[in-house]
N, C-alpha and C positions, 0 to 999 in steps of 0.2 A: 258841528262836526264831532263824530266819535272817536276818540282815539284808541287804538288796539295794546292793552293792557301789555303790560311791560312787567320783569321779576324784579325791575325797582320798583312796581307800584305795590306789591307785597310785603304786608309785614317781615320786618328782615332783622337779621341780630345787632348786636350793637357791635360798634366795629368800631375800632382808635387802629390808625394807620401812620405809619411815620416810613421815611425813609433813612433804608437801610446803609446803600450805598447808588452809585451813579445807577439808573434805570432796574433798582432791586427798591420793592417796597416791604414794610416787615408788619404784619398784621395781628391783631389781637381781637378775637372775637368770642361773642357770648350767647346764645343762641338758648332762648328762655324755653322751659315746661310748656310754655302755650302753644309752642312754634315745632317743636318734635313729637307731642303727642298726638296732631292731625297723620302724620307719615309715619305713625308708628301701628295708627290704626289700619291705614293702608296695608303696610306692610305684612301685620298680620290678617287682616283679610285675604292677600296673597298667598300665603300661606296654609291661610285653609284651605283655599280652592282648592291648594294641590294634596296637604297631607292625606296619607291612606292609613290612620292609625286601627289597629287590629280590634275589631267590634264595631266598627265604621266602615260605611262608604267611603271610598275618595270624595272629599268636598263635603262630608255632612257631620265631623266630627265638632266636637264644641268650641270656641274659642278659648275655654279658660284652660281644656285641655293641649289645646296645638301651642300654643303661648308658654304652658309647662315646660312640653315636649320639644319645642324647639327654643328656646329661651333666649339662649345664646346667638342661635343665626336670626333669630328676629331682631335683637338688640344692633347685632355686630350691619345687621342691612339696614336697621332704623340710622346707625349714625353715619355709616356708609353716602348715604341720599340725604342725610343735611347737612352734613358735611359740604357735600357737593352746590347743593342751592344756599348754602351759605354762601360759597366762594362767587358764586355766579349773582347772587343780588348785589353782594360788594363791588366787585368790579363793574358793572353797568350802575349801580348807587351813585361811587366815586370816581366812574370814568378812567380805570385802572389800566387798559386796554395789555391783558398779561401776554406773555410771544412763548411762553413757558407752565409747566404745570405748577400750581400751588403746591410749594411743599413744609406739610405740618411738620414743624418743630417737638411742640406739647399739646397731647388732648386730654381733657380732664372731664371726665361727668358722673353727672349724680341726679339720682331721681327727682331731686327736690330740689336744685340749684341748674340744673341743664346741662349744656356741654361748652366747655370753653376751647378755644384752640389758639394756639398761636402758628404764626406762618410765615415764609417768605414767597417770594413770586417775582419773576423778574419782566417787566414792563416796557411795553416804547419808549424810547426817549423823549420829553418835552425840548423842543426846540424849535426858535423862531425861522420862518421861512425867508430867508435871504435873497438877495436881487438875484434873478435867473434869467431874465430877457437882457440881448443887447451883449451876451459876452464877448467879448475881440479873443478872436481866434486867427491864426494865420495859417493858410492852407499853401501846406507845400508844393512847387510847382510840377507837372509830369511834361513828358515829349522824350521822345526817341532818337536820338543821335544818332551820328553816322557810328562813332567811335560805341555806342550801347548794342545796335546791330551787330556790330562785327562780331564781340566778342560774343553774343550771342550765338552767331551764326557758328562758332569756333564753337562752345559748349554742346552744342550742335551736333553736329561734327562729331566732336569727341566722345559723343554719349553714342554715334550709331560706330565705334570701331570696334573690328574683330579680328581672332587671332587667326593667326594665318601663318602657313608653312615659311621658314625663313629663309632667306636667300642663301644662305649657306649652305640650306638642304641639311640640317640640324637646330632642331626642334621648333616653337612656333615663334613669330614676334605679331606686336598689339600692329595694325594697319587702321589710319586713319583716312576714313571714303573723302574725296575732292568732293569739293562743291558746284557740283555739276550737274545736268539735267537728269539724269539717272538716278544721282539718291532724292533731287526733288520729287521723281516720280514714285520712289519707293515710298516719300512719305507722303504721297498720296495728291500730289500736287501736280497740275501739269508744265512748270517752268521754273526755273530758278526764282526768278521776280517773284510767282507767287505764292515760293516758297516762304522769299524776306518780308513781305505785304502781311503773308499769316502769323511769322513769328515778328514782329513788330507790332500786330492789331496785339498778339498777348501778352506781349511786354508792358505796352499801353494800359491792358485792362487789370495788371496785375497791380502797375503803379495806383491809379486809379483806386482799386482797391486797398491798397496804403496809405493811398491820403483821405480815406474813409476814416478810414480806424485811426488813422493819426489826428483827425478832426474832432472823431468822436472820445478818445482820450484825453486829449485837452481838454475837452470840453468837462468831462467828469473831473478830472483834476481841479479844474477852476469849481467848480460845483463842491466839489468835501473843503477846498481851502475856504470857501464862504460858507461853510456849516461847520464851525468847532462844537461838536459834541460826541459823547462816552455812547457806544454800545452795546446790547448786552450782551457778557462773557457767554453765555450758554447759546446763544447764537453764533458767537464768533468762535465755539469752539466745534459745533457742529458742524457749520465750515469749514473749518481748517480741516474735520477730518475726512469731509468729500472730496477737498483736493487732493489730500495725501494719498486717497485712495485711486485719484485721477493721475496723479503723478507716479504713482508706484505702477499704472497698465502703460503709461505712456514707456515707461523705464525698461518696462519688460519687452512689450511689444519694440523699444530700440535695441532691444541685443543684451542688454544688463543682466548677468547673473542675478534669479531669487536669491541666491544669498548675499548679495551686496546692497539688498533694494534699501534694508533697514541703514546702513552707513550712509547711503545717498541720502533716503530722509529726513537722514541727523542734518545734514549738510545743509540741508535747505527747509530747514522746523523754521525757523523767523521768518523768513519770506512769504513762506507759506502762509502765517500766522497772521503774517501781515497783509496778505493779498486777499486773505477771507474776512481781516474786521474793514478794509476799503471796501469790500464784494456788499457786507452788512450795510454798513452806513450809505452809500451808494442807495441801495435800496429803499431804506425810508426816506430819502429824501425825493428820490424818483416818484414815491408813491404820497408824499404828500404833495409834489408839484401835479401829480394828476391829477389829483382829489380837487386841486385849487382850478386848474384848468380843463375840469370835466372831461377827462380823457376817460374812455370806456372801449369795452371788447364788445364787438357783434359777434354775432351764431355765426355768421361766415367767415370772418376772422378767423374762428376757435376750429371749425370744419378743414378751412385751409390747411393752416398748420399740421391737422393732423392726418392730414393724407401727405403733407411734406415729411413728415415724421415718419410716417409705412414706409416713404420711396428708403427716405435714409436710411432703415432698419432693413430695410425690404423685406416688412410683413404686408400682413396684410391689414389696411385700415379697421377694418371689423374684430381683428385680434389686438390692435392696440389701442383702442376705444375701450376695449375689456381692460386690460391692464388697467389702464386711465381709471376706470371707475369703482376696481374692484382695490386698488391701492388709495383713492383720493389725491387724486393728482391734477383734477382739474384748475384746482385755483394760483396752483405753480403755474401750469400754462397758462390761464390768465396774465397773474402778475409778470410773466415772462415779456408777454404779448403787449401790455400796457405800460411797462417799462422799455421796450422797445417802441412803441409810438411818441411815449415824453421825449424819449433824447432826439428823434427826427422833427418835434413839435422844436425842441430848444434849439439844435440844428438850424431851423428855419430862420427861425427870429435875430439867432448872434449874427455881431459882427464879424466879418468875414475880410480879413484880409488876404492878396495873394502875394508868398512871401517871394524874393524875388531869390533868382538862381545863384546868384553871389553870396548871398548866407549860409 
């Protein structure tokens, strides 16, 4: 069997690696005369093609003239692209798996010694996969009461009152509609009964829906308390500032003055901080339990979503498939998608108890 050539199987610079700090590695590399002079011939080959120097065709001027003439931008595109497959045989060499751009510290070069660089790059965290099957979860109880109806039914009620002349015959007062077959038919219902039968099936489906997310919370909780390990900062801070951004439309869109949004912020910078290094770590651990339990996204999975995506935006799926493609957004919606099957895959498997209504 053949196997398909890899930029670790390429001659590569020498590379001493240590770490820096938690998920930061700090690089030192040497990249010899032998290894930049193939990319530099490239590079001015390129170069030719395009120069148009005066007593020349475009593309037919000499090398040692275009090389003169551009000296500088051939050098500065030579270290530019070994720069680059430097970082790129190191990380698949050393298994480095970076979440961040490689950023040079010092670059040193000389015709006759190469180019050296130093670096940091901030990494996945190493960490062992901890027990995931079988978590004890207790699932909150739901059911609808006489005493949960009523006041529903009161809520009710009080959301369809209107003002109305007052009996004084000076100015209006609030009037709150009886509970009677007439506002059941205003809201669309033909009986009182199946007025309470509809708001009791949603009280139902709302609980329901709580003891979802209340399942599915624990469950992530118990999931980061069995993985103690550091995240990396430039991850968690790109986070934080998606929320902040999410928190400052929710803020506005409630009625908040734009000029108090920055005070609220302040108000809620930790939490925030702290909600995006949980959102990070969350995530690799979701994405190593897939990896371990071959969870994967099909074409119709990925088709789904994104016609669920049109309704919610209400575009049109053909405009937002453009988006998608022309931003690189598919593998967000992947990882969104596959992290969403792991926690109904771990769902499946825990323990489940039903907690009883005296707690």
């Amino acid at each position: 069997m053949f196997r398909t050539p890899t930029a670790a199987d390429a001659p590569g610079p020498d590379a001493s690696i240590s770490d820096a700090a938690p998920c930061q590695k700090s690089l030192r590399l040497r990249v010899g005369r032998d290894l930049i002079m193939p990319v530099r011939s490239t590079v001015l080959a390129e170069f030719q093609r395009q120069a148009a120097l005066p007593g020349f065709r475009k593309g037919k001027a000499p090398a040692g003239l275009v090389e003169r003439q551009y000296a500088k931008e051939i050098q500065d595109e030579t270290l530019h692209r070994v720069t680059r497959q430097a970082f790129e045989q190191v990380a698949e060499r050393h298994q480095l798996k970076p979440v961040g751009p490689f950023e040079v510290r010092t670059m040193q070069f000389s015709e006759a010694d190469g180019l050296t660089l130093e670096a940091t790059v901030e990494v996945e965290p190493s960490f062992a996969l901890g027990r995931y099957k079988g978590i004890p979860l207790a699932r909150a109880p739901v059911g609808v009461s006489p005493q949960d109806l009523e006041r529903a039914m009161s809520s009710l009620q009080e959301s369809m009152a209107q003002l109305v002349p007052a009996k004084t015959g000076e100015g209006k007062e609030r009037q709150v509609p009886p509970l009677d077959e007439e506002l059941a038919k205003d809201l669309g219902h033909p009986s009182v009964a199946a007025l309470k039968a509809h708001v009791a099936a949603k009280w139902l489906e709302q609980q329901r829906a709580a003891q979802a997310q209340g399942l599915e919370a624990a469950l992530c909780d118990e999931l980061l308390a069995r993985h103690p390990f550091e995240v990396p900062p430039r991850l968690v801070a790109h986070q934080t500032e998606r929320l902040t951004r999410d928190f400052k439309v929710r803020l506005l869109l409630s009625g908040v003055p734009e000029e108090e949004l920055d005070g609220r912020v302040t108000q809620f910078a930790e939490q925030l901080r702290t909600s995006a290094a949980r959102h990070v770590k969350l995530g690799f651990i979701l994405e190593r339990i897939a990896a371990q339990e071959s969870v994967t996204v099909a074409q119709d999975e990925l088709v789904k979503r994104l016609w669920q995506l049109a309704q919610r935006w209400k575009k049109d799926p053909v405009q937002v498939r453009q988006v998608f493609d022309a931003q690189g957004l598919w593998p967000s919606v992947v990882s969104a998608i596959r992290q969403e099957k792991t926690i109904a895959l771990l769902l499946s498997v825990a323990t489940i108890e039903e907690r009883r209504t005296d707690e």
